[in-house]
FIVO-833670 format. One line per field, with one value per residue (C-alpha): x, y, z; residue number from 1. Coordinates in Angstrom, 1 decimal. Layout:
REM residues N
x	[X;...]
y	[Y;...]
z	[Z;...]
nulum	[NUM;...]
REM end
This chain:
REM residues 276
x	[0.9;-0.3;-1.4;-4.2;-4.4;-7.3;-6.1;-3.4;-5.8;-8.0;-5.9;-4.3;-7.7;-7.6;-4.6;-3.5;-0.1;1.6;0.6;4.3;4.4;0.9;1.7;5.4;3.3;0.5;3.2;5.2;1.8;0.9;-2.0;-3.7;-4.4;-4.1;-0.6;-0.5;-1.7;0.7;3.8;2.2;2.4;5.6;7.4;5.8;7.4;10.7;10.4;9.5;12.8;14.9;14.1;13.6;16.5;14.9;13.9;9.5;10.1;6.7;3.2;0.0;-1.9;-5.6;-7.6;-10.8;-13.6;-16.7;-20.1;-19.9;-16.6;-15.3;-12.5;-10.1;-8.1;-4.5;-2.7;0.3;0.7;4.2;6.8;9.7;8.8;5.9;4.9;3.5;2.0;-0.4;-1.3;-4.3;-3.8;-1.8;-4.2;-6.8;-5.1;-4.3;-7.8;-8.7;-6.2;-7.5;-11.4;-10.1;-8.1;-11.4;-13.4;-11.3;-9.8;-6.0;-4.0;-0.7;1.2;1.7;-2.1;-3.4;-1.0;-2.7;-6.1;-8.0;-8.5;-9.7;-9.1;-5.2;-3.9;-3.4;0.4;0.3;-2.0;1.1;3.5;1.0;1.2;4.5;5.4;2.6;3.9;7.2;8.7;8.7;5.2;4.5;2.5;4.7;2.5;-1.0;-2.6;-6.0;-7.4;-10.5;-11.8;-14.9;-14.6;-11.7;-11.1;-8.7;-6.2;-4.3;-2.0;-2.5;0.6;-1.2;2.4;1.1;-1.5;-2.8;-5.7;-6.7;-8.6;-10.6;-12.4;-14.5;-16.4;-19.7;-22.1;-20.4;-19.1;-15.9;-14.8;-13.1;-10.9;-10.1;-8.9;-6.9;-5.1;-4.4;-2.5;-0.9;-0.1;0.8;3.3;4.5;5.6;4.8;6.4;3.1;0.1;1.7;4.5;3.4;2.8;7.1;8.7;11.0;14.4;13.6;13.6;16.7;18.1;17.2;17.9;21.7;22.0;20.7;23.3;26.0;25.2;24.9;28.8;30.0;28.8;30.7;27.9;28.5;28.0;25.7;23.1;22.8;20.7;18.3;19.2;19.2;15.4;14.4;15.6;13.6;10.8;11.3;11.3;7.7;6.4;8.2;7.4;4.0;0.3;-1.5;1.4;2.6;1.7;-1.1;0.2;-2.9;-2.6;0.4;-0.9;-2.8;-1.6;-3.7;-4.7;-6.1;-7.8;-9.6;-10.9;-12.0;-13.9;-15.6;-14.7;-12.6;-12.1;-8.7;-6.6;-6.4;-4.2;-3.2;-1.1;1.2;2.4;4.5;6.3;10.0]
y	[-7.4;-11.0;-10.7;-12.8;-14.3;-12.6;-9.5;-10.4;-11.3;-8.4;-5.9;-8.6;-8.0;-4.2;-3.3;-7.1;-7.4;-10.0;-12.3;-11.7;-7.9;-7.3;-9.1;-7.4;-3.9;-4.6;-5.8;-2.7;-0.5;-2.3;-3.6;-0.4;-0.6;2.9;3.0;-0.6;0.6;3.8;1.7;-0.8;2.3;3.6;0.2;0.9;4.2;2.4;-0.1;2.7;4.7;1.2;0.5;4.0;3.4;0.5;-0.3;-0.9;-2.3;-4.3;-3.7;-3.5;-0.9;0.5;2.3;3.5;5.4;7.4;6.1;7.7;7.5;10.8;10.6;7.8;7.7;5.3;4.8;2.6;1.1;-0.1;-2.7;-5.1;-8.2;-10.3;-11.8;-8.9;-7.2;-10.6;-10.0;-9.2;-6.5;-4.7;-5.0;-3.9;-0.9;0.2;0.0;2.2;4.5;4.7;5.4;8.1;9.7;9.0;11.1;13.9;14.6;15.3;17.6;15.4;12.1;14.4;15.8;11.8;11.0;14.0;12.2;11.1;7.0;5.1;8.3;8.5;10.4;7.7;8.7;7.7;4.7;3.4;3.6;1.7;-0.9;-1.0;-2.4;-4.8;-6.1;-5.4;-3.5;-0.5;0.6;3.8;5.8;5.7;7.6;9.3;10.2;11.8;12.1;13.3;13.5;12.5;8.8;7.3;3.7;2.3;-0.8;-2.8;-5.6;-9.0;-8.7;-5.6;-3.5;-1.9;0.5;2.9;5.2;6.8;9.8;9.4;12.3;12.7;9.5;10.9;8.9;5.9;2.8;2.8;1.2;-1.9;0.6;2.8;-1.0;-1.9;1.3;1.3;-2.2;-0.4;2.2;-0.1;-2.2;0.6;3.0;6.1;9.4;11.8;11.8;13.2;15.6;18.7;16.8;16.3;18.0;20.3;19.2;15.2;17.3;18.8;16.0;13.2;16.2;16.3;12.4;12.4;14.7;12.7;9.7;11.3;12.5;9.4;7.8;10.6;12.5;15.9;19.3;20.4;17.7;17.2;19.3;17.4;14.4;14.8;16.0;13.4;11.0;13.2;12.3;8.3;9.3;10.6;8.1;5.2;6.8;9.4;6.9;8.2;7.7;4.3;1.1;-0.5;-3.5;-5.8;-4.9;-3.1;-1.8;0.7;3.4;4.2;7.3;5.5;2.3;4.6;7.2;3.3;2.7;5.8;9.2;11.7;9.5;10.1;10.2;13.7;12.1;9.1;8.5;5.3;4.1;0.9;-0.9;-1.6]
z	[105.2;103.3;99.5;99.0;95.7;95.2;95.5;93.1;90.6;91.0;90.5;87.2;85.9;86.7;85.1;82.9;84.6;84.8;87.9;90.1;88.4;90.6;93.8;94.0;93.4;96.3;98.6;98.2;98.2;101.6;99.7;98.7;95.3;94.0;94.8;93.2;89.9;90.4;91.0;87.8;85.9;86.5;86.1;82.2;82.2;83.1;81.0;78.4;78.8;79.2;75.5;73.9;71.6;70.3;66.7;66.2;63.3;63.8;64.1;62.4;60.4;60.8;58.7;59.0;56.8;57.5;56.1;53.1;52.3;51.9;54.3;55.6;59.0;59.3;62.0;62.6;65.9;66.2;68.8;68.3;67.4;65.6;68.8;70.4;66.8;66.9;71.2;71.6;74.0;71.5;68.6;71.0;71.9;68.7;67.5;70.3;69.2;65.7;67.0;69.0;66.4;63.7;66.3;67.7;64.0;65.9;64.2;64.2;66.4;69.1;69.7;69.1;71.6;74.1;73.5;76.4;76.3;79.8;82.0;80.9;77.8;75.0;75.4;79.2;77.9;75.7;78.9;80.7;78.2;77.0;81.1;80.5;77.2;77.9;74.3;73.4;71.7;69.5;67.1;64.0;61.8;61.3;58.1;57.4;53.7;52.3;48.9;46.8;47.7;50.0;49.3;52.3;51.6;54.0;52.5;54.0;56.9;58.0;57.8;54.7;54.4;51.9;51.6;48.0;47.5;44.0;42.4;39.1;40.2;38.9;41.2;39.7;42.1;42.2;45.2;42.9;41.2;44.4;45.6;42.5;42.6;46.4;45.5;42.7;45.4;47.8;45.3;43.2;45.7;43.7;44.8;44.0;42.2;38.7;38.0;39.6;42.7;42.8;45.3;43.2;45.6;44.0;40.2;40.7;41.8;38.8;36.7;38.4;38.0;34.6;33.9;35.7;33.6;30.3;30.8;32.1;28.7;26.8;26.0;23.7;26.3;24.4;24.3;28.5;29.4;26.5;27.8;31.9;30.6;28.9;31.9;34.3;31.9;32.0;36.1;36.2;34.0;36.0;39.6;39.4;40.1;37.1;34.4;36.2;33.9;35.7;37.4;36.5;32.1;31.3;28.8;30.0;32.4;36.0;34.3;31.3;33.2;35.4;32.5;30.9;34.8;34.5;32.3;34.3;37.2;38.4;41.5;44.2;46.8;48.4;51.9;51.8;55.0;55.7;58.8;58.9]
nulum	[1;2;3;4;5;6;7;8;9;10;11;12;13;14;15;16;17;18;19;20;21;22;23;24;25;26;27;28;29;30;31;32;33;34;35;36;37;38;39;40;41;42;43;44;45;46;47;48;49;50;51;52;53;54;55;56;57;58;59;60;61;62;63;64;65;66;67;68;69;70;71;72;73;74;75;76;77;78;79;80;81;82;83;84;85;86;87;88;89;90;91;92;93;94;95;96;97;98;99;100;101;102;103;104;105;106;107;108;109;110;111;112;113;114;115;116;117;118;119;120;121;122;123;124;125;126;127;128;129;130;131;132;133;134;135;136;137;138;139;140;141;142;143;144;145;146;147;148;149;150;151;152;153;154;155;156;157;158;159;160;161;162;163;164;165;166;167;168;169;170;171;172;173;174;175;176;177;178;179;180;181;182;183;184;185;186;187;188;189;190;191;192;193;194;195;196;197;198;199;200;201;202;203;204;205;206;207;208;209;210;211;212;213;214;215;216;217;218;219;220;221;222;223;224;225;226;227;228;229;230;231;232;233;234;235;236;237;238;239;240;241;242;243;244;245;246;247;248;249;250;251;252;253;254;255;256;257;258;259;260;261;262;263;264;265;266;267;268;269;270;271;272;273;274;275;276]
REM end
């Protein structure tokens, strides 16, 4: 049967295919559009499995934060290249993503993805548009915090996000701080919040290369154990938030500049997430 051009563009604006991608689909659906969206759909889901072995090593992060600011939602929406991280399609859908997972509170990736969006899970909803767009799109990670006050942080390239839980803020405004330290966060890398947040596996092992290296300078038996200790000291101090040197004045550690915002101000947790 003949494809108008207006059927062609209807169903464009009903699905955003591309022009030929919509006329091929209502020719081979005799011009029924049900089947048209259906056939639109599964060319995503081939397209999908074509390029499941490829790297999303692009994207953009959202954050979100309830009103008064006592927990934060990320999400990284992830594809192959630049190009499609700045489409606005893509950004679109990965704002919708975060909303849903803000409301619906999702236990992990995989229940987010089992979230209804438009009348399709938003796991179906990421087929649909990864045939649209034409790379492979996908949740790359999910974090929820809560705490006394969450300040959120995304760096300017949007691949970097971080969200800070503060505690101890005593009615005080603290927002400024929660946002210094999320940079700190975001620049610094730490591994946890201090020393008893270190997973005992990442101890044993600076304590093992501390060790190494104290014997490979021709260190006395005796004196390694003192030594791989004292390393795993410099560790914490270097790689823990509150005992980092605050990148803005040196001087000072995050523990100290944020007793000097406000007294007993510290940090209870933080999520860091980056692309690529």
């Amino acid at each position: 049967m003949a494809i108008s051009a207006q059927d062609v563009n209807k169903l464009r604006q009903m699905t955003g295919a591309g022009m030929m991608d919509c006329k091929k689909a209502l020719v081979e659906a005799d011009g029924d559009f049900d089947k048209a969206v259906e056939l639109l759909r599964k060319k995503g889901q081939k397209v999908s499995a074509s390029r499941a072995d490829r790297q999303t090593s692009e994207g953009v992060v959202f954050t979100k934060t309830n009103a008064d600011q006592t927990k934060g939602v990320l999400v990284a929406f992830t594809c192959e290249t630049d190009f499609v991280a700045k489409n606005d399609d893509f950004i679109a859908l990965g704002s919708a993503i975060l909303e849903k997972a803000f409301e619906e509170g999702p236990a992990d990736i995989e229940g987010l993805k089992a979230l209804s969006l438009d009348g399709l899970s938003i796991a179906e909803k990421i087929i649909e548009n990864t045939g649209k767009i034409g790379e492979k799109l996908e949740i790359s990670a999910y974090e929820v915090i809560e705490g006394e006050s969450v300040v959120p942080y995304v760096h300017s390239n949007k691949k970097l996000g971080v969200l800070v839980a503060l505690k101890g803020t005593n009615g005080s405004p603290v927002d400024e701080a929660g946002k210094d330290v999320a940079m700190q966060i975001a620049a610094m890398n730490p591994v946890a919040v201090d020393k008893d947040g270190v997973d005992q596996t990442v101890i044993d092992k600076e304590i093992e290369i501390g060790k190494d290296q104290a014997r490979q300078e021709g260190k006395p038996e005796n004196i390694i154990e003192k030594i791989a200790q004292g390393k795993l000291q410099k560790f914490f101090k270097e790689n823990t938030l509150l005992s980092q040197a605050f990148v803005k004045d040196n001087s000072q550690s995050i523990s100290q500049y944020l007793d000097s915002v406000s007294k007993g101000l510290t940090v209870s947790d933080f999520k860091r997430v980056a692309i690529g």
